[in-house]
Structures are given as C-alpha cells and as structure tokens.
C-alpha positions as a printed Julia matrix, in Angstrom:
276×3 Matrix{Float64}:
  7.66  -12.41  33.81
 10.74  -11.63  31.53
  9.89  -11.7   28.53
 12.96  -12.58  25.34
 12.18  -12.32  22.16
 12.07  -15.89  21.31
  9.47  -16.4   23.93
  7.26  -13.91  23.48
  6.95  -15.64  19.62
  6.22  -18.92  21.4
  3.69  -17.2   22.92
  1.99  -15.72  19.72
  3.04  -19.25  17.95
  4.96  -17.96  15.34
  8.1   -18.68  14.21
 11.02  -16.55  14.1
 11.12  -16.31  10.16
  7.89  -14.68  10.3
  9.39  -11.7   11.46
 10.44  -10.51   8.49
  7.25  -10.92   6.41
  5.07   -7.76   7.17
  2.08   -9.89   6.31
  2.09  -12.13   8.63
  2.95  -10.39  11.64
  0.71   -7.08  11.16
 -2.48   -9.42  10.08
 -1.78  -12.32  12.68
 -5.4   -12.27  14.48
 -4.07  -13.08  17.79
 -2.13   -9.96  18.03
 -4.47   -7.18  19.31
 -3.09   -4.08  17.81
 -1.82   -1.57  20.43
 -3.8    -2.61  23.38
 -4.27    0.45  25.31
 -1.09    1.96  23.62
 -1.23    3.87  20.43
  1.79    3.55  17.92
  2.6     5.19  15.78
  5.75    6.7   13.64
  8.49    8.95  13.34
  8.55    9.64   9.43
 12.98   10.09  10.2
 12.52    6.52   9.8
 11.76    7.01   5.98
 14.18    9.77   5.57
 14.7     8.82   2.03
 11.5     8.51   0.51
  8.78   10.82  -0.74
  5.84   12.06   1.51
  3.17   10.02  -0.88
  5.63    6.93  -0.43
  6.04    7.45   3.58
  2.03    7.61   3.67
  2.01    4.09   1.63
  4.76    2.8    3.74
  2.69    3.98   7.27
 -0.62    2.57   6.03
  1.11   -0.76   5.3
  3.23   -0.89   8.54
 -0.83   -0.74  10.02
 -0.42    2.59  12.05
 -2.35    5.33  12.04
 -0.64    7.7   13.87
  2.46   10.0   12.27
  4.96   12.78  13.05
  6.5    14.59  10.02
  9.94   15.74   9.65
 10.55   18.81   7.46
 11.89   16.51   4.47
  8.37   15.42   4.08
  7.05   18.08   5.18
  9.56   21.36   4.77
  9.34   24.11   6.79
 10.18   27.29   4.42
  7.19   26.02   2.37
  3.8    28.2    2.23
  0.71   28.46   5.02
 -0.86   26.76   1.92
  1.56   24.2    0.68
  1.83   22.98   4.22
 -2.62   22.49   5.22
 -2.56   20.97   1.97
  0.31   17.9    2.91
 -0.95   17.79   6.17
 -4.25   17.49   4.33
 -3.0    14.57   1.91
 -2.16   12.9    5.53
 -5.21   12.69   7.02
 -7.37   12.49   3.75
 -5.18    8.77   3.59
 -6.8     8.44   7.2
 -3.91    9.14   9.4
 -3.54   11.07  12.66
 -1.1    13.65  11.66
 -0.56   14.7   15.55
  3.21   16.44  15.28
  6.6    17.13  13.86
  9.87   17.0   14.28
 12.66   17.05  15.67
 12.37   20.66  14.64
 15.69   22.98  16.16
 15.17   26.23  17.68
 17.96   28.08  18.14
 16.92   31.79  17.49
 13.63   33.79  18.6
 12.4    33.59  14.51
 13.15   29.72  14.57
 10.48   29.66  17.85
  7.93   31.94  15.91
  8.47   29.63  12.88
  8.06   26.58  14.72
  4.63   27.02  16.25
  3.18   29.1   12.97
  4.42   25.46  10.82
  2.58   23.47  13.25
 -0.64   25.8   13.61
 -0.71   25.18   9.82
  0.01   22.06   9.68
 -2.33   21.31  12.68
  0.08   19.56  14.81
 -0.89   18.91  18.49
  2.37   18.42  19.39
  6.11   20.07  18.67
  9.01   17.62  19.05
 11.88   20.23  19.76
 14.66   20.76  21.1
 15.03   24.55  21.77
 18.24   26.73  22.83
 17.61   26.82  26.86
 17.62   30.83  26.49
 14.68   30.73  24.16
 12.47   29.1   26.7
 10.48   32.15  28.31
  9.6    32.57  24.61
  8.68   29.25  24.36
  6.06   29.49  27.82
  4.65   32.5   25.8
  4.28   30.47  22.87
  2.22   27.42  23.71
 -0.13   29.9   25.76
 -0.49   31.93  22.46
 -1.01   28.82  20.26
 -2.31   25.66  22.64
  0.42   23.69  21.48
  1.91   21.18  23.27
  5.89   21.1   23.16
  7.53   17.71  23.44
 11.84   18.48  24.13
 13.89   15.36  22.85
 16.96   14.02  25.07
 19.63   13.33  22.46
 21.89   11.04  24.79
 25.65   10.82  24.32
 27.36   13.86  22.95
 24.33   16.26  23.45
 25.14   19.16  25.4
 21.4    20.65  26.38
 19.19   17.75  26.45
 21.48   14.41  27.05
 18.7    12.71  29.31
 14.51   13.28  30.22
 16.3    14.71  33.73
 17.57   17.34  32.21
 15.06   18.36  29.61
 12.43   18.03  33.43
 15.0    20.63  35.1
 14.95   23.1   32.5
 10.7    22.98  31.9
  9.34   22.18  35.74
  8.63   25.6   36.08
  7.07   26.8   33.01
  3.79   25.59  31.55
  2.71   22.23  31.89
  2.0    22.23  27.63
  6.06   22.19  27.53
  7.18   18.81  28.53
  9.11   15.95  27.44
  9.62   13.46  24.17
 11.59   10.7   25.28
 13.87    8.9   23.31
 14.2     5.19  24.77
 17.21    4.4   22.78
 19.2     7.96  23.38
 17.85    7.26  27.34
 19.58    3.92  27.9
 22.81    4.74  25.91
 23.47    7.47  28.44
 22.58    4.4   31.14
 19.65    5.27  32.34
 16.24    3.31  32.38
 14.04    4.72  30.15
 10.63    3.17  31.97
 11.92    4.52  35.34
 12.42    8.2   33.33
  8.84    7.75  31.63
  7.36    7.03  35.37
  9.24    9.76  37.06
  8.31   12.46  34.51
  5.09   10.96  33.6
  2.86   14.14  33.86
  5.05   15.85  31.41
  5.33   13.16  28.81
  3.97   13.82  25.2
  5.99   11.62  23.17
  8.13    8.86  22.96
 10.28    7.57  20.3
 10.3     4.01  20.27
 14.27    2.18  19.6
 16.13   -0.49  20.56
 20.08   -0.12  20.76
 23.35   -2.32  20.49
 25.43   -0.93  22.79
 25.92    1.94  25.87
 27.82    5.3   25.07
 28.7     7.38  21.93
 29.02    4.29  19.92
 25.17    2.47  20.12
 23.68    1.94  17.32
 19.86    1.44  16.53
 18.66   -1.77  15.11
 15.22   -3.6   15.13
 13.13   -3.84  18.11
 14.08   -7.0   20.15
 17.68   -7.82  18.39
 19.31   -4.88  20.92
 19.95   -5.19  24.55
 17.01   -2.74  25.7
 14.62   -4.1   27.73
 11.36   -3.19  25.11
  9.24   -5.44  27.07
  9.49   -3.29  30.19
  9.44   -0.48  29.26
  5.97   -0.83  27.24
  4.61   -2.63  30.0
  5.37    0.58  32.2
  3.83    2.99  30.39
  1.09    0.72  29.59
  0.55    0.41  33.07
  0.65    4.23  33.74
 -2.33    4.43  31.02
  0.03    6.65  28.5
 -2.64    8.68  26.46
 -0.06   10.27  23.64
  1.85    8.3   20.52
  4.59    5.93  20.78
  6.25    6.65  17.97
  8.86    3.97  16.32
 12.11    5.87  14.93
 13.58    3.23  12.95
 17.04    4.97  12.53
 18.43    1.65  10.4
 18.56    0.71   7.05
 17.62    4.06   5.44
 17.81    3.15   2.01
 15.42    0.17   2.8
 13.68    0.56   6.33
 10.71   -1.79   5.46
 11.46   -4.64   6.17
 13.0    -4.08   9.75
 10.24   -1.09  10.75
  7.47   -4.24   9.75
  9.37   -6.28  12.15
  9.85   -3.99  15.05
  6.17   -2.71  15.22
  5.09   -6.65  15.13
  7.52   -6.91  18.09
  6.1    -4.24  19.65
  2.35   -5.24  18.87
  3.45   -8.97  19.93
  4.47   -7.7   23.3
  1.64   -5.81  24.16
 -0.22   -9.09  23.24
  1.54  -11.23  26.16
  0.9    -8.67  28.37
C-alpha cells in the first residue's frame, strides 16, 4: 500500500489541522508510539536553545531517546562538567545514547572524541572522521567499546557523500565502526535510503530521520511528509528488518522556532508506524 500523507490521516481520523497542535497528535490514543521502532532526536534540531530548554522541548515532543551536539553539550568542557549534563539528561528520564556529528580530523580530535563520550556515557559516536585516521579509529572502539556511527553528508561532501561510501571505507575494520545514515543527505544524492539501510544493515547504528524538497546541492529539509521522500517506506523497511538502534529526527528547519514542525514530523512518523 502507498501510503500519502493525507491518507495515512484518514486512517488515524484526524484532520490535517491537527498537525500542527503537538497535543493532539503526540496524545492521540490510537497512535501506538514507535511500534517496534525507537525515535528519538538529534538535539541540531534545537541548535538555538539551551540544554535545560532542549530537555523540555524532547520530553514534550514524547521521546525518550537523544543525541547531543557539542552546543549543548561542548566538548572542551571538563570530565566533570560533562557526567554532570549527561547526568541532568537522564535524571529528566532520557536515554542519552550519543553525540554528534562530532569531526575528526587530527589523531587528538579521535582521542578527544571517544574520552567526551566515555564521559558522557555515549553508546554511540556520530562522526565523520578524516579516512587516514581510521586505523586509529579500529584501535579506538576496541580500547573504549564504543560504537562509531560515520554520517554521509550527500551533495558537496567529499569523504562521506553516500552510506556506500562510508561501507567501503569501514568493511574491513571492526564491526563497532559502522554507519549513521542520513535519509535526507541519502536521497538528495539519488539514492534510496531504505535500499542503503537494507544493504548495509549489519553496520547500521543510527539514522537521522528528514524529509527533503528537492534532489542535488539545492534540497532543503522541511517537515516529515510535506517533501518528496518516500518516509513511509523507508520506516516500513527498517521496521521490517527489526532495527534495534535510534531513529533520530534532525529537524534542520525553522531554527529559531523548530517546535511546532519537529511536533508535526514525529506525529507523522508515529502516525505511519500506526498504519503499518
């Protein structure tokens, strides 16, 4: 069944408007949060706000599961500063499981990047390290039991454009180094993200959830369902493949005021799963 966004609401039996009021969509009792999927968030999505107001924010988006970039959580801060945000994380009762994107482009950027997230407790990195660095890497999530998540950056990324060529550059090294994909990055290249999360399935440890306007350089993010990605599909996929790790929105729109459209893209998301 293809599913459009208008339909899937006729499904759920609510309107269009709806979509916009966090209320209604997140508390609706016929939409079974996450099914066998777990979402959860990239905190780039709130960019511009505090860590005590991106903790609010998360808790009343309904998810339970985050990834910290260094503006809410920065990098150059203490052993102790950092256990004690990651503390104020969990103590609000969410799963603070990585970070990132977090750039690695010298040997004490690597050693920094796995002693931030052994503080912080991370399970996962999202990186993107210099292909050089890489046997340093390998040693590195042996030494520390991390798991290492590379991001594909699409269009105008050099390294790490698509999941194939993050999968060429890790095959060989430890199976803890694998792959983040980025669904929106993924299909503005034009490739099919669910085909990608299928074919590299055994090395996938996070996804970042988008939907774009457009192929190439110029795509832009927007809400889930107003783009010309197939969402439905590709949740459906890796709901089918019995994904274990976080699906992570990135809402990349409407920094200054990301509410209202992260509300409606995770009730999207939560309202396919339901008419699966």
């Amino acid at each position: 069944m293809k599913f459009t966004r208008k339909s899937f609401l006729k499904t759920l039996g609510v309107g269009v408007a709806s979509l916009s009021v966090p209320n209604i969509v997140l508390s609706n009792p016929t939409v079974k949060a996450d099914h066998n999927l777990k979402f959860g968030l990239a905190s780039y999505s709130f960019r511009k706000f505090s860590l005590e107001d991106t903790i609010k924010m998360t808790k009343k988006l309904g998810l339970k599961h985050i990834a910290l970039k260094s503006m809410h959580m920065p990098m150059d801060s203490s052993a102790e500063e950092i256990k004690a945000m990651a503390k104020k994380v969990r103590d609000a009762g969410i799963d603070l499981y990585g970070g990132g994107v977090i750039y690695m482009k010298s040997e004490p950027e690597v050693n920094d990047a796995f002693e931030y997230a052994k503080n912080a407790g991370f399970r996962v990195i999202i990186g993107v390290p210099n292909p050089e660095l890489l046997p340093l890497v390998d040693k590195k999530v042996k030494e520390y039991d991390i798991k290492l998540a590379i991001h594909n950056h699409g269009p105008g990324d050099k390294i790490y454009p698509s999941p194939d060529d993050v999968y060429e550059k890790v095959k060989a090294l430890d199976k803890r180094i694998g792959l983040c994909i980025d669904i929106g990055h993924t299909y503005r290249i034009g490739q099919d993200p669910a085909e990608k999360a299928k074919k590299y399935f055994d090395r996938l440890y996070d996804i970042h959830l988008k939907d774009v306007d457009g192929l190439g350089a110029e795509g832009k993010t927007l809400e889930l369902g107003r783009g010309i990605m197939d969402i439905p599909k590709f949740l459906k996929t890796i709901s089918k493949l019995n994904y274990q790790e976080i699906v992570s929105l990135e809402y990349e729109k409407d920094g200054d005021d990301p509410m209202a459209g992260a509300a409606e893209s995770i009730g999207y998301a939560r309202g396919i799963m339901a008419t699966l």
